[in-house]
N, C-alpha and C positions, 0 to 999 in steps of 0.2 A: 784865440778862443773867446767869442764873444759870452756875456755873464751877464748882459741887461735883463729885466722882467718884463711880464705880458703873459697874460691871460692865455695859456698854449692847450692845459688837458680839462676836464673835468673828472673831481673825485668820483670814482664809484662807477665808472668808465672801464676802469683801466683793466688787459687782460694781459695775461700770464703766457710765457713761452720756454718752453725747455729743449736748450741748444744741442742736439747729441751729436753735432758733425765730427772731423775728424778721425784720422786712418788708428788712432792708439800707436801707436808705432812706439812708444816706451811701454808700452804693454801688451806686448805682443800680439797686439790688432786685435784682442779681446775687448768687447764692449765695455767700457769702463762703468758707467752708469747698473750695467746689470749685477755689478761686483757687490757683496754685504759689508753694510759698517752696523753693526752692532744687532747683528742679526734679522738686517732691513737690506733689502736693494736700497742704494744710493739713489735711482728712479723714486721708487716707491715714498721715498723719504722727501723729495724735492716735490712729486706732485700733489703729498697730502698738504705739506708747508706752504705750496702757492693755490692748493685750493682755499684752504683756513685762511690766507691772506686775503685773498681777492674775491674769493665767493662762489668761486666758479675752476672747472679745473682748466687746467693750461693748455695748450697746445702743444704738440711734438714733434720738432724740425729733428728729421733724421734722414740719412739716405739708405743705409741699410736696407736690403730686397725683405728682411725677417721685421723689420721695424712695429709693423701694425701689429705684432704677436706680441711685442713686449706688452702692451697696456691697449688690448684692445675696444676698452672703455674711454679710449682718447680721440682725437682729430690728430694724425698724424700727418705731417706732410715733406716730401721732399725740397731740396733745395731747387729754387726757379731758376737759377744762374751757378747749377754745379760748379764746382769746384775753384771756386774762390773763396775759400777759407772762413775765418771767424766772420769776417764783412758780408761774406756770399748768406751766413745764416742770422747772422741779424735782419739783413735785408730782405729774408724769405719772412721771419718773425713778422716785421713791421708790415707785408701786405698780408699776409695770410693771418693773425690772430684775428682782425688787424689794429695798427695802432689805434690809441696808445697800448703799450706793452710793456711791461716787466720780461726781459731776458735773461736765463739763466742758466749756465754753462751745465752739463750734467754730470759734472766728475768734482762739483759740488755740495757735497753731503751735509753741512752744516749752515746752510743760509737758512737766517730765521725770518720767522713772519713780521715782527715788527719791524726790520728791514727791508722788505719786498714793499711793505705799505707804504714807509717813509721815500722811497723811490718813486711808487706810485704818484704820494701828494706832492710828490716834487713836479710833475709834470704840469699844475696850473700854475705853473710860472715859466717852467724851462721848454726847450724841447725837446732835452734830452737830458737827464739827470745821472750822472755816474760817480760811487763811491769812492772815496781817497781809501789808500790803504797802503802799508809799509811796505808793497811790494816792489819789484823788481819796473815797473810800468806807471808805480805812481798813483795808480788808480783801477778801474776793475771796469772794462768796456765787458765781459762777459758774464756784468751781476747790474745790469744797468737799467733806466728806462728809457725808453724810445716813443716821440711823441710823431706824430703825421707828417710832418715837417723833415722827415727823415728820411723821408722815401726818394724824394727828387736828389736831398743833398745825397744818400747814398749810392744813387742811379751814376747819381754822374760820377762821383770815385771811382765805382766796377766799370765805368766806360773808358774812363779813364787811367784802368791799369791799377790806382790807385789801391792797393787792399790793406793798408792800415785799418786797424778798427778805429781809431781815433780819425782817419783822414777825413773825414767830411765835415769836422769838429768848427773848422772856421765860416761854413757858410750857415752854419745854427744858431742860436740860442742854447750852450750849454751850462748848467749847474752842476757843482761840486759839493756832495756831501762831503764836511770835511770828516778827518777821521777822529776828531771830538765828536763830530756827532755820529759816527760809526759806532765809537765807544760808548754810549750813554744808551746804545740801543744794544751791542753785542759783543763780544771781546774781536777782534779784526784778526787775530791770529787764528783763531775760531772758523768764524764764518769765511774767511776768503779761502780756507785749506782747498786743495784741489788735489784729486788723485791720479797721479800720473805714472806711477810705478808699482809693483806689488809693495816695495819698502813705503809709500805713501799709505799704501791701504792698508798695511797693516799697524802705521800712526794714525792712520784715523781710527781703526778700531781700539787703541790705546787713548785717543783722545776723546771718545765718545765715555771710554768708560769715565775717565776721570772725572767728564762734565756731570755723569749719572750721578757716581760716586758724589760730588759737591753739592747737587741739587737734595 
């Protein structure tokens, strides 16, 4: 994983993509994204945060036939290279918003704006910017940014069989938000939560209160 520097995005460039791929299959193939955390769609919540963030609202990789009905004040688009997984909808993100890009998983509820942004100004140095976090991966390919540069090294993974979200990481320029600096922006237990079960969505609705409750 290369980590040298070089002038890669420009600030103020950068657009917003939100990921809805995937069957739900621990959720009983219910749209995870349409689901409420605190009396909000999880959608709703992720594209008011990345338009406050970026300026402009996001784009919407989904394959869903209903997809343009969920927010049809959006640019919705299908995956170019179905069904290859997280990699297949980054890779649709990267030409379709188009790079650079902020991408963001939609079963996502709690990613804040000062993290969407600090991703963003990672991009004029990187070519691709992705958060550390305590999880299980090390780090978060599906809260990341994705700079031009990303399009060929991702070509060639999906040609290549390759569908790691990380696999194309050694022909790039990537950066590592660490999770000091995750922390100094959001709590990382917080923002990285993703909802993958009804017992997930009903902690997020418990951990949204709590945040309310603090603030």
């Amino acid at each position: 994983m290369r980590r040298d520097s070089g002038t890669v995005g420009q600030r103020g460039s950068v657009r917003g993509a939100i990921l809805a791929g995937g069957e739900a299959r621990r959720f009983a193939g219910k749209p995870k994204g349409l689901e409420l955390v605190g009396g909000e769609r999880i959608l709703d919540r992720l594209i008011a945060t990345m338009t406050a963030a970026l300026g402009e609202p996001p784009l919407l990789v989904a394959n869903a036939p209903e997809a343009k009905d969920w927010r049809p004040d959006l640019r919705t688009v299908s995956d170019l290279r179905p069904g290859l997984g997280a990699l297949g909808g980054i890779y649709t993100a990267v030409l379709e918003a188009p790079a650079p890009v902020v991408c963001v998983a939609w079963d996502m509820p709690f990613v804040s704006e000062s993290l969407i942004r600090s991703l963003a100004a990672g991009l004029e140095m990187h070519d691709a910017l992705l958060p550390e976090s305590g999880g299980r991966r090390g780090m978060e390919p599906l809260c990341a940014a994705y700079g031009t540069a990303c399009r060929d090294a991702i070509a060639d993974s999906l040609t290549a069989g390759d569908l790691r979200a990380v696999g194309f990481h050694d022909r790039i320029r990537v950066g590592i938000l660490s999770l000091a600096e995750v922390r100094a922006l959001a709590d990382p237990e917080l923002v990285f939560f993703n909802v993958n079960t009804a017992d997930d969505l009903a902690k997020a609705d418990q951990l949204w209160r709590r945040h309310v409750s603090s603030r």
